[in-house]
N, C-alpha and C positions, 0 to 999 in steps of 0.2 A: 696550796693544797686545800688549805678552810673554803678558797673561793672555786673550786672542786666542786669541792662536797654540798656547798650551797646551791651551786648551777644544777648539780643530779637533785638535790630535793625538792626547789622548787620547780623544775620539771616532771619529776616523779607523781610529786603528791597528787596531783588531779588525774591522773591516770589512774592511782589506787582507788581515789575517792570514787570516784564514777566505774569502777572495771565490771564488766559483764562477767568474766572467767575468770579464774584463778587455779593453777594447777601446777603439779609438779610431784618432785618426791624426796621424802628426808631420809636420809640414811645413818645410821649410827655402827661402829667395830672395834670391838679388842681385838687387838691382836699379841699374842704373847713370844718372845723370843729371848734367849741369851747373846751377850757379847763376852767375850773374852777380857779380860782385864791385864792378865799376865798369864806365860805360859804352864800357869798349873791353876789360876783361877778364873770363874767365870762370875756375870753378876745377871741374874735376872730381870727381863723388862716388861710393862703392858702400856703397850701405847692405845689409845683411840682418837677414833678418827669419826669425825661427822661431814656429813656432803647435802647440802641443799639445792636441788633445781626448784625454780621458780618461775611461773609464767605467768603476766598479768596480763587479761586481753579486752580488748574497749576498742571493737568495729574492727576498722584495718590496723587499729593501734596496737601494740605490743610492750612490756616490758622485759626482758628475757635475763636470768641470772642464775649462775652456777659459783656456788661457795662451798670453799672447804675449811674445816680446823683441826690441826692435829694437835694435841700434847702428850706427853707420859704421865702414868702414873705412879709415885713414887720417883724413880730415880729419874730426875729430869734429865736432861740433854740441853744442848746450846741452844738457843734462840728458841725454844718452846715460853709460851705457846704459840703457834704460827697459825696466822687467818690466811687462805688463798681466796681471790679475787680471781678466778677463770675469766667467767663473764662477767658484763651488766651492760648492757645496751639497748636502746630503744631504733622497735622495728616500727616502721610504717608501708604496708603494703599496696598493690595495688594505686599509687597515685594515678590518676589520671588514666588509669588503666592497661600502664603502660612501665611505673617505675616501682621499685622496690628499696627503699634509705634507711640501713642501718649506726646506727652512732652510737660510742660506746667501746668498750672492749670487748672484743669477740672471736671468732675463730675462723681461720681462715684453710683452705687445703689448696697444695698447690703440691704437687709431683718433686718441688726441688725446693722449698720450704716452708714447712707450716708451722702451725700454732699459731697464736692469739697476737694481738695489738690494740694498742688502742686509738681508734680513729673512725675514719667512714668509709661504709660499703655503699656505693651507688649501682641498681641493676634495672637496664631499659630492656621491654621485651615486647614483641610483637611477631606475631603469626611466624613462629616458629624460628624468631634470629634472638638472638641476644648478647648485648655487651653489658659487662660488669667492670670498673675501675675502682680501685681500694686504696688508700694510704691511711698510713700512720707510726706511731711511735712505737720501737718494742717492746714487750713486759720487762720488770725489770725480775730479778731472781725470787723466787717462793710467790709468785703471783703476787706480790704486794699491792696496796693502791696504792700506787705513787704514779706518775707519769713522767716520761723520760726527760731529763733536762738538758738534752744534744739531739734537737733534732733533725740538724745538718749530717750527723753521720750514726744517727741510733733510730732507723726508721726501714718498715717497708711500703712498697710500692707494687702497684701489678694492674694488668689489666686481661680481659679474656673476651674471646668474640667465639658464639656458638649457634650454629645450623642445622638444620634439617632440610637439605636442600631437594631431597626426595626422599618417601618413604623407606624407612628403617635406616635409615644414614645418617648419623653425625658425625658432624666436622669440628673442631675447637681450636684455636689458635691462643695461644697465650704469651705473656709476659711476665717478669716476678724480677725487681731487686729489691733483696734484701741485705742492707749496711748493719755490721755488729761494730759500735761503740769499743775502744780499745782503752781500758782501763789505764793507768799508769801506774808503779810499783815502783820501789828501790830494793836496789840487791847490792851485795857485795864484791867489787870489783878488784883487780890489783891497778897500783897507778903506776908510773914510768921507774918507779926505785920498788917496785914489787911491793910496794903495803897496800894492805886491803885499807881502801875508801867507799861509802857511800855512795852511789851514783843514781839516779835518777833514770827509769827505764819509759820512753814514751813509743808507741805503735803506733805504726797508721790504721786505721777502720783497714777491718775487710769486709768483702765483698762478696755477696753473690749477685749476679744478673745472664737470665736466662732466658731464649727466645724456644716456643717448642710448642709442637702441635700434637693434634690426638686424630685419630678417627675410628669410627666402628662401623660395622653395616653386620645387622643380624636377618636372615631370609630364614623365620620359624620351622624347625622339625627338620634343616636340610644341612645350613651351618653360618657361623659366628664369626666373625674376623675382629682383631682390635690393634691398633698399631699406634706405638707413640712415638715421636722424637724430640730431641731435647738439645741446643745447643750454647756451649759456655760463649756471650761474648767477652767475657775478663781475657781468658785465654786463646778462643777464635779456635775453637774444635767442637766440634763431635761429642757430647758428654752420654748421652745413651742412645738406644737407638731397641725397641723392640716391638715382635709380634705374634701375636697368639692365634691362635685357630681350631677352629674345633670345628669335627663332622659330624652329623645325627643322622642323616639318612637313614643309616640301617636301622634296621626296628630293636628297640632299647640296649645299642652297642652306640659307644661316643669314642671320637677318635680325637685325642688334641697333638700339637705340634706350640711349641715355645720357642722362640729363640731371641736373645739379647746379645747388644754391646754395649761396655762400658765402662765409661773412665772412672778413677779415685773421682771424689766430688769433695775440691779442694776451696777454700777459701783465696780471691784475690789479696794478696800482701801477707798470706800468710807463710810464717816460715815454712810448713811444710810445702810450699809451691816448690823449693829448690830442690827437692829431692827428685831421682829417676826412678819413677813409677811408670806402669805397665797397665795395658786398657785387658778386661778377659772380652771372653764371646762362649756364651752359653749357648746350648739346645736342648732341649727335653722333649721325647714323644711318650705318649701317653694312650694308653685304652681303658674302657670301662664298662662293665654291663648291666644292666639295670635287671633283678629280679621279678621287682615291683614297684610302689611307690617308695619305699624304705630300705629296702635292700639292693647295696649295688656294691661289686669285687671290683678292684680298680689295681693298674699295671704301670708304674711310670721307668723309664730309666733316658738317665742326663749326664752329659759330657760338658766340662767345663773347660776350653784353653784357655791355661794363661800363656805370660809372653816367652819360657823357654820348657812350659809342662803340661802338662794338661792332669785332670781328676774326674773320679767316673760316681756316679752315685743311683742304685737302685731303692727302689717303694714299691712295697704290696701291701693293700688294705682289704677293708672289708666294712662297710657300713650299712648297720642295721640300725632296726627300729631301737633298741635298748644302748647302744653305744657304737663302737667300733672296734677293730682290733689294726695294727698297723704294722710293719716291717720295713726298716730303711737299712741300707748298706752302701757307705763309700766307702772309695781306695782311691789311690795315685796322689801326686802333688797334694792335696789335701788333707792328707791324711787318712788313717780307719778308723773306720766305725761300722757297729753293728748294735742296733737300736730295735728294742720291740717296747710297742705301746700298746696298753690295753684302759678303755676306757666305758662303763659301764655307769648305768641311768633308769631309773623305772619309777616314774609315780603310782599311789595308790588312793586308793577312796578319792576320785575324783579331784585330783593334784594337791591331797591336802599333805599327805607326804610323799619327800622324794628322795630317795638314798642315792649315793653314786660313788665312784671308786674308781679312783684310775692308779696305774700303774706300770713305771716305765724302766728298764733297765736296759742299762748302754755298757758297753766293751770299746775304747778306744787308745789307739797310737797318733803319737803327734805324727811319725814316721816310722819307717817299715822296723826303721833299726831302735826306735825307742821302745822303752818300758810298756807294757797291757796296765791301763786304768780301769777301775769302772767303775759305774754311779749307779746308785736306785733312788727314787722318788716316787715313794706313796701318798695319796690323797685319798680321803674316808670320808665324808662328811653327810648332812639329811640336812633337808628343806623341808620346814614346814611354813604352809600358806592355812588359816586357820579361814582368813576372809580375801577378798579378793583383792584391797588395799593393804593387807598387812602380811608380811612373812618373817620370818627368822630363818639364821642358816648358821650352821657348825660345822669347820672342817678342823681336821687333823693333817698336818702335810708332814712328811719323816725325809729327810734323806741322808744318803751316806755315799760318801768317797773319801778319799785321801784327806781332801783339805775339810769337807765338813764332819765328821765323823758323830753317826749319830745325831745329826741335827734333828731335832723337834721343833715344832710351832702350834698355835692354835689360832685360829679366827671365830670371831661369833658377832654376827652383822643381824641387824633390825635392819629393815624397809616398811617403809610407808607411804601409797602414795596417797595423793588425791586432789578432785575436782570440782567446784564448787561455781553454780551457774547464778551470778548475785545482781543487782544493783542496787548501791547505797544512798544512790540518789533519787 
């Protein structure tokens, strides 16, 4: 680990020394909450939490880093204080005018698994193709800096090739395993005369490894297509399969159509593989009409089959300039619900303050024959931006149902960003 942190320094430091840019933003929050302690007493808490982005830029060079710290104050908690380690990687663009080398921990998006690693991103590009190849090791728990020490089976892998093989078309093909590390544990077992012994419990890694393409083709003002598929080779199936569509033609009327299939997305060697589970296949059609820039009333209603039921769920909205207001409603196999959201926003004195309020109240049955629930969840809060690097924000969030009754909270978050154009040299 020392020879770590020595390798990042003396890399780092001349990139600091010499950096053209520096930019980012620091963020600082209370956030206030009760826990339960027993069932007639509770104990008050204020946790914060600070978040740093950091960009150090020198030519095609880069430093790129996102840090978090949480603790409590007053009543601690286990393992506080905790530093998270998201990123810290060093970019180099443009090589050659052709390559893009990431190294470092970083972040990765992939349709069947993402989040961070630590290792290297390589991306070649040229008039409109591009392959990108990544490996490395996984984070380990609370973003720590440590680096994995199994990298035969705590590692991902992937690679992605991308087209524009004519105007407004993309094609992508990709690849992704990602192996999770299987801890070992003792539990208590019975031996051959029934007495509990110690035993020693070892797993195999599991797995994910996925083969699966994208494509899109947008023709402006008339209509949009997007389709993806996605296949498990652990199990040699089918794991989803979807595509969307949407029409514009008509003047400020949009028409969409959705529809999906898709398996449980189980891990290879995991116990849950042995179980019999069931793929659904969605559709949703959708309309919507545009007032103006800002205002537009919107129609969706979706059918979900699963493997011996099916569940139906309608959506009416309404989005304006100051918020929205929204209506959903399911029934069948899924159960009921009936959900209205309203969600309201308005700056003043040219965005130095912003108030806003939402609020959301739901009526639901797990099934036709069980018991009526229902929830509310208030949000109050105002933003104030005094300069254009600096804001403060205060919310209120309240809810109540059965299991939280009466719950309160409070937030109160500083931001600040900023950009500073320097050389030290």
């Amino acid at each position: 680990m020392r020879i770590l942190k020595f390798i990042l320094f003396v890399t780092i430091l001349p990139l600091i020394v010499s950096a053209q840019n520096i930019n980012g933003r620091f963020s600082a929050s209370l956030y206030s909450f009760e826990r339960a302690t027993s069932a007639t007493e509770t104990k008050s808490f204020i946790r914060n939490f600070e978040s740093l982005y950091l960009n150090v830029n020198q030519d095609k060079f880069a430093l790129r880093t996102r840090l978090g710290f949480e603790s409590n104050i007053g009543n601690a908690l286990d393992d506080d204080p905790r530093l998270r380690v998201y990123n810290i990687y060093l970019e180099a663009r443009d090589l050659l005018n052709i390559a893009t080398l990431k190294l470092g921990r970083q972040p990765f998006y992939n349709t069947v698994a993402g989040g961070v690693y630590d290792g290297v991103n390589l991306k070649l590009k040229y008039e409109g193709y591009s392959l990108t190849g990544f490996y490395g090791g996984n984070v380990p728990a609370y973003q720590e800096m440590k680096l994995t020490d199994d990298w035969k089976n705590d590692y991902v892998l992937g690679a992605q090739f991308s087209a524009y093989p004519i105007k407004d078309l993309n094609v992508k093909v990709n690849y992704v395993d990602k192996n999770f590390k299987a801890y070992q544990y003792t539990a208590t077992r019975l031996d051959a005369n029934f007495n509990p012994i110690q035993v020693l419990i070892e797993q195999e890694s599991n797995q994910f490894k996925f083969v699966g393409g994208e494509v899109s083709y947008r023709m402006k003002d008339m209509f949009n297509v997007y389709t993806r598929y996605e296949h498990d080779l652990n199990f040699k199936t089918t794991s989803k399969f979807e595509i969307l569509g949407r029409y514009e033609q008509i003047e400020n009327v949009g028409i969409s159509l959705y529809y999906n299939y898709r398996e449980p997305r189980i891990r290879y060697n995991s116990i849950f593989s042995v179980f019999n589970y069931g793929n659904t296949q969605e559709i949703e059609a959708g309309v919507d009409y545009r007032f103006d820039n800002s205002t537009t009333i919107f129609g969706k209603f979706a059918n979900v089959q699963y493997e011996d039921d099916n569940s139906q769920r309608a959506t009416i909205g309404f989005n304006f300039k100051f918020g929205s207001v929204s209506y959903r409603k399911t029934f069948g196999y899924a159960g009921e619900l009936d959900a209205i959201s309203v969600y309201l926003a308005k700056s003043f004195e040219k965005g130095f303050i912003t108030p806003s309020i939402g609020l959301t109240n739901t009526n639901y049955k797990l099934s036709a024959d069980s018991e009526r629930n229902s929830l509310m969840a208030v949000l109050a809060g105002v933003n104030l931006r005094p300069w254009n690097n600096l804001s403060f924000d205060l919310q209120g969030q309240y809810m109540n149902n059965k299991i939280y009754n009466n719950d309160m909270r409070v937030l109160f978050k500083i931001n600040h960003w900023f950009n500073a154009n320097l050389n030290l040299l």
